[in-house]
C-alpha positions in Angstrom: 11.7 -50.8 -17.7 13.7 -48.4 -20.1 13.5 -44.7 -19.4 11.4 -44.2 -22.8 8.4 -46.3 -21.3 8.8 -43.6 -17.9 8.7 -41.2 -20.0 5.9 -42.5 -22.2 3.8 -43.1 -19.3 4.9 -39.0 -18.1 4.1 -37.3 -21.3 0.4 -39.5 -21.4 0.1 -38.6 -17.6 0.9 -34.5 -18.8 -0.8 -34.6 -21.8 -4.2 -35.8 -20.2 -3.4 -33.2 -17.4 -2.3 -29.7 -19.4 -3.8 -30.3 -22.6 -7.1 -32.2 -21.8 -7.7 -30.5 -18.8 -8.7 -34.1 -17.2 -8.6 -33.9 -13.0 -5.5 -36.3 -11.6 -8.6 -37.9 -9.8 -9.8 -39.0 -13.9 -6.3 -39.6 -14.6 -5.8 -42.1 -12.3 -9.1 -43.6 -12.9 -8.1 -44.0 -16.6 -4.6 -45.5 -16.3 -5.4 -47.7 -13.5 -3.1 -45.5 -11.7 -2.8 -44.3 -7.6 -4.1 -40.3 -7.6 -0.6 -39.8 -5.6 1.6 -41.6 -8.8 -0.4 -39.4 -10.7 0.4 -36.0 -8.6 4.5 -37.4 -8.6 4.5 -38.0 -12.2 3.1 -34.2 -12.7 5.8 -32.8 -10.3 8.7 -35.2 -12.6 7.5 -33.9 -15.8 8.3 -30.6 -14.8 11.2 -31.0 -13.3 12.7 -33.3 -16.2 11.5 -30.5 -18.7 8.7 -32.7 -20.5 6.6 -29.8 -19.4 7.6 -26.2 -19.5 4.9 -23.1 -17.8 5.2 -20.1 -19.3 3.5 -16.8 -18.3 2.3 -14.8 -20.3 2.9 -11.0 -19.5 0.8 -8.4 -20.9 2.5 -5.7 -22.0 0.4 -3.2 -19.5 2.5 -5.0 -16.4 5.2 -4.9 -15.2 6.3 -7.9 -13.1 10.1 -7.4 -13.7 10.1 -3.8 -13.0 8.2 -4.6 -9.6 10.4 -7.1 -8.8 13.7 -5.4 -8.9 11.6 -2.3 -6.9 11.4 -5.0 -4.3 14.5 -6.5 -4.0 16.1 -3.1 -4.2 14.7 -1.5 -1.2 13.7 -4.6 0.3 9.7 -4.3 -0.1 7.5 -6.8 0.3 5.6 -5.8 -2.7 5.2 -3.3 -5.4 2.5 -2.9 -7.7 3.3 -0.6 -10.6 0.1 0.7 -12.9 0.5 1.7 -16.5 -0.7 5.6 -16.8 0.4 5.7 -20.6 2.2 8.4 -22.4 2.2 11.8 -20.9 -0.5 11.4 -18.0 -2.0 13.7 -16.0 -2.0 14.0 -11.9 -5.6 12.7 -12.1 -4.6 10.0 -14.4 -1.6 8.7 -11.9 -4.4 9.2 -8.7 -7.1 7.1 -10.6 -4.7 4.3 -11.5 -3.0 4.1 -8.3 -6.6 4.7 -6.4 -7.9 2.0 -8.1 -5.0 -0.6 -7.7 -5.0 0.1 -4.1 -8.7 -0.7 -4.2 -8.5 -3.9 -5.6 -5.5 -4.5 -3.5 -7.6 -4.1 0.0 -10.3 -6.2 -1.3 -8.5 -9.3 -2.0 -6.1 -8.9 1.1 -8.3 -7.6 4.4 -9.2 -10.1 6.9 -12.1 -10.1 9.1 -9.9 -9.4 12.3 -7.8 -6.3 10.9 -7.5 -3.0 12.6 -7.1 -0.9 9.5 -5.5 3.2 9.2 -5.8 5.6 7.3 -4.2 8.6 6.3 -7.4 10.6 5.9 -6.1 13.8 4.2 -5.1 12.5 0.4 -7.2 12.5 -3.0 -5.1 9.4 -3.7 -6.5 7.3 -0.8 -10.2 9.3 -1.6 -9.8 7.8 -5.3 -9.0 3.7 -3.9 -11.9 4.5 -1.5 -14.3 5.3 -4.1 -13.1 2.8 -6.5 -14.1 0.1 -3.5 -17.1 -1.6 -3.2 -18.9 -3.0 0.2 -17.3 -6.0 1.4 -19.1 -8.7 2.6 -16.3 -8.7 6.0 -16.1 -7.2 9.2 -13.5 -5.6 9.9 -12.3 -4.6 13.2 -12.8 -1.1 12.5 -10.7 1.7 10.6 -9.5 4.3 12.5 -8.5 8.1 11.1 -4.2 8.3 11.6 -4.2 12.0 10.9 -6.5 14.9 12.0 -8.4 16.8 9.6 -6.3 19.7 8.3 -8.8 22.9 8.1 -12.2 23.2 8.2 -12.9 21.7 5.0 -10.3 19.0 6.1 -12.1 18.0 9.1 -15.3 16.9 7.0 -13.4 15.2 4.0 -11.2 13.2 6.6 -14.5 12.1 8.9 -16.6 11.4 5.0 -13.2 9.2 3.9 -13.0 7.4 7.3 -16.7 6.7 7.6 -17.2 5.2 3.9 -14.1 3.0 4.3 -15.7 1.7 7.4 -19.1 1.6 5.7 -17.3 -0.5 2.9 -16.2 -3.2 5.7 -19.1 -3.3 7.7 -17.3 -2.1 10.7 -17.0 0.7 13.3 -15.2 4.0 12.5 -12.9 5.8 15.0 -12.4 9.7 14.1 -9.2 11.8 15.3 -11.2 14.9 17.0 -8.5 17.3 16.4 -6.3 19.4 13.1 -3.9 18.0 11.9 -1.1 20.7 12.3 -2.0 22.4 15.8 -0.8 25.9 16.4 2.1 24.7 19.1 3.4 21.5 20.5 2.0 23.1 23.9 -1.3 22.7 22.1 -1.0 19.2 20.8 0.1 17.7 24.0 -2.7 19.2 25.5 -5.2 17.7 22.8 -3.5 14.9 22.7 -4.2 14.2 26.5 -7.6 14.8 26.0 -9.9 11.7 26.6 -11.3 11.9 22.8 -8.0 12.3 21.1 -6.3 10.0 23.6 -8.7 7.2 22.8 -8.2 7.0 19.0 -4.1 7.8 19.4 -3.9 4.9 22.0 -5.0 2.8 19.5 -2.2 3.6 17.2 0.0 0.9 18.3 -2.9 -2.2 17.2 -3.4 -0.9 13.8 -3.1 -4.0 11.5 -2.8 -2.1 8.2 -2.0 1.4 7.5 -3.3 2.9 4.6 -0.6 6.1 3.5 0.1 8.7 1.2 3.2 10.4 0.3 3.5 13.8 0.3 6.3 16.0 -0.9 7.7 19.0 1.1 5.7 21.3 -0.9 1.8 21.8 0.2 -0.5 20.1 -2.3 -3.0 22.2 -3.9 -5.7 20.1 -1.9 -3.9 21.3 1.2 -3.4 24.2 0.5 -6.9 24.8 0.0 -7.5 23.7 3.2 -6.3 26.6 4.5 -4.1 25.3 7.8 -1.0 23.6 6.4 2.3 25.0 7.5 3.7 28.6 7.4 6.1 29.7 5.6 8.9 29.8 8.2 8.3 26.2 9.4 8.9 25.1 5.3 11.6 27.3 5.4 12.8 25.5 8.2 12.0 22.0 7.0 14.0 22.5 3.8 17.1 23.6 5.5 17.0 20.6 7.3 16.8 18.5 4.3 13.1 17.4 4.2 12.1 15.6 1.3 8.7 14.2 2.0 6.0 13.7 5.1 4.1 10.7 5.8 1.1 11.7 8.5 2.6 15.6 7.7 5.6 14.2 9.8 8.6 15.0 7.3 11.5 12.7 6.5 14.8 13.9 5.2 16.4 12.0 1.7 18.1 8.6 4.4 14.3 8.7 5.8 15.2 10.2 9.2 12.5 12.4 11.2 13.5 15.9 10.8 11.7 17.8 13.7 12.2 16.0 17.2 8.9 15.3 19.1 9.0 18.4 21.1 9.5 20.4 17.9 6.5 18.8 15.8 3.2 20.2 16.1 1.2 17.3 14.1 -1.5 15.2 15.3 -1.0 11.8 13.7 0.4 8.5 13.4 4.3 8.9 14.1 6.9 7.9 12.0 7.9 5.5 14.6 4.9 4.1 15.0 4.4 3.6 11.2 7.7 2.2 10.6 6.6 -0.1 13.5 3.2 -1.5 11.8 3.3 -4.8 10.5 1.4 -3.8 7.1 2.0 -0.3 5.7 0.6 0.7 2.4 1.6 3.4 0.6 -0.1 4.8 -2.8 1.9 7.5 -4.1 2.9 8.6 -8.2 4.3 11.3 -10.1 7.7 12.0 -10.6 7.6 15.5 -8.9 7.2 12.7 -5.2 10.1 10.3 -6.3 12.8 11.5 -4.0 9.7 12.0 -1.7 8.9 8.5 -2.4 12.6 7.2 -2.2 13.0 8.5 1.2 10.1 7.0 2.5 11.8 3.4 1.4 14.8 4.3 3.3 13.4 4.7 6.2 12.1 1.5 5.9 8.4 3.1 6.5 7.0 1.1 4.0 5.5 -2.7 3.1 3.7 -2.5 -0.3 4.0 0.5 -3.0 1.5 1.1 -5.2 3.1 3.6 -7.8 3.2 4.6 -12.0 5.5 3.1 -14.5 7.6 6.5 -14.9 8.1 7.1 -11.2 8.6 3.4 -10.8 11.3 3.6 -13.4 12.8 6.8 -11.5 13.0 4.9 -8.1 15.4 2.4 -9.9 17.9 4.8 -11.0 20.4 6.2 -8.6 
């Protein structure tokens, strides 16, 4: 048998396969052939080029770009959203939000403990952009305290839907976020209704962060309780270029306040770096070195970011 009639019997095999959409089940059937010849002759046509798959990229994403984010900082995924020319902070959160949504609906499983960072209008905008699963989750539990007292009700609304979403129990962080000493957070954080939702820190299956840069938001700011002046004063001297969980990182991704120096009531940078699953939604170029330290440290899993601040990330 020459290597045309191989070949002739490859490109029939193909043809019936890619252009005729026939199952190798009807293939075989047709030819008088095994359905396993059929499945090897596939795999040889493309291997000996008869058949070439091409993808075909819309212009809107950005695989390559995503790809060399990941192999840079050694992610193991980004997801970069077009924002077009000029966008606005609303823009970059809806886009993002709505990423991350789509994101958590295709990848939760029915076992996962999920977190979430309950203070950000990013996360707010992928929980609103969700709709109810039909899952059961283990639960999601709230990985930073409500900052003020408008804080306290938009982190225990955030939680609850998310948990409403997944048809599963919610476990809210009694407690601010910033306290007004350490003395005061160890003594909250020894209490038995802060103690049971920290304890369960260390289970979390998926944390759900933002990024923030060392400058308040205006959403915390208008909380009312976010640091004081001298403590930002302090946190830039030191080199501070972002929080996760309001626990700031300097530009390497190194905690800069030691325990007995930080006041905040949340998921540690420890324990984050520790999770398994750590998503992080976060845009604008104002957060990229915010952002960049945050990969540094090695805090992060999957980034869901904008084109621009994607772009920036890449550049040294």
């Amino acid at each position: 048998m020459s290597k045309q009639d191989e070949q002739r019997l490859l490109v029939k095999v193909a043809t019936l396969y890619y252009s005729e959409n026939k199952k190798q089940s009807e293939i075989a059937s047709l030819l008088h052939l095994s359905q396993s010849f059929v499945s090897r002759a596939l795999t040889r046509c493309q291997k000996e080029g008869l058949v070439k798959i091409t993808v075909v990229q819309p212009t809107n994403i950005f695989v390559q770009l995503e790809k060399a984010l990941e192999q840079q900082y050694g992610i193991r995924q980004a997801i970069v959203v077009d924002v077009g020319e000029d966008p606005s902070n609303a823009q970059i959160k809806h886009a993002i939000g709505s990423a991350a949504a789509h994101y958590m609906e295709t990848r939760i499983r029915p076992e996962d403990l999920i977190g979430i960072s309950s203070w950000s209008s990013t996360i707010r905008g992928m929980v609103d952009e969700m709709h109810p699963q039909n899952i059961r989750a283990a639960g999601v539990i709230q990985l930073l305290g409500g900052v003020g007292p408008n804080g306290n009700v938009q982190a225990t609304i955030l939680t609850q839907q998310l948990a409403a979403h997944l048809d599963c129990p919610a476990w809210l962080l009694p407690s601010q976020s910033i306290e007004h000493s350490v003395t005061e957070r160890a003594r909250l954080t020894n209490s038995p209704d802060v103690a049971a939702v920290v304890e369960k820190f260390a289970e979390v299956d998926i944390a759900i962060v933002g990024i923030g840069d060392l400058e308040p938001s205006q959403l915390l700011k208008n909380s009312g309780n976010y640091y004081t002046e001298d403590m930002l004063r302090l946190l830039s001297e030191r080199g501070a270029v972002g929080d996760i969980c309001l626990h700031y990182y300097d530009a390497a991704g190194n905690p800069v306040l030691t325990h007995d120096e930080d006041p905040v009531i949340g998921m540690e940078l420890a324990q984050i770096r520790a999770c398994n699953h750590v998503i992080a939604l976060a845009g604008g170029l104002e957060k990229r070195n915010a952002i960049r330290g945050a990969l540094q440290g090695n805090y992060i899993d999957v980034l869901i970011t904008d084109y621009p601040t994607a772009r920036s990330l890449l550049k040294a």
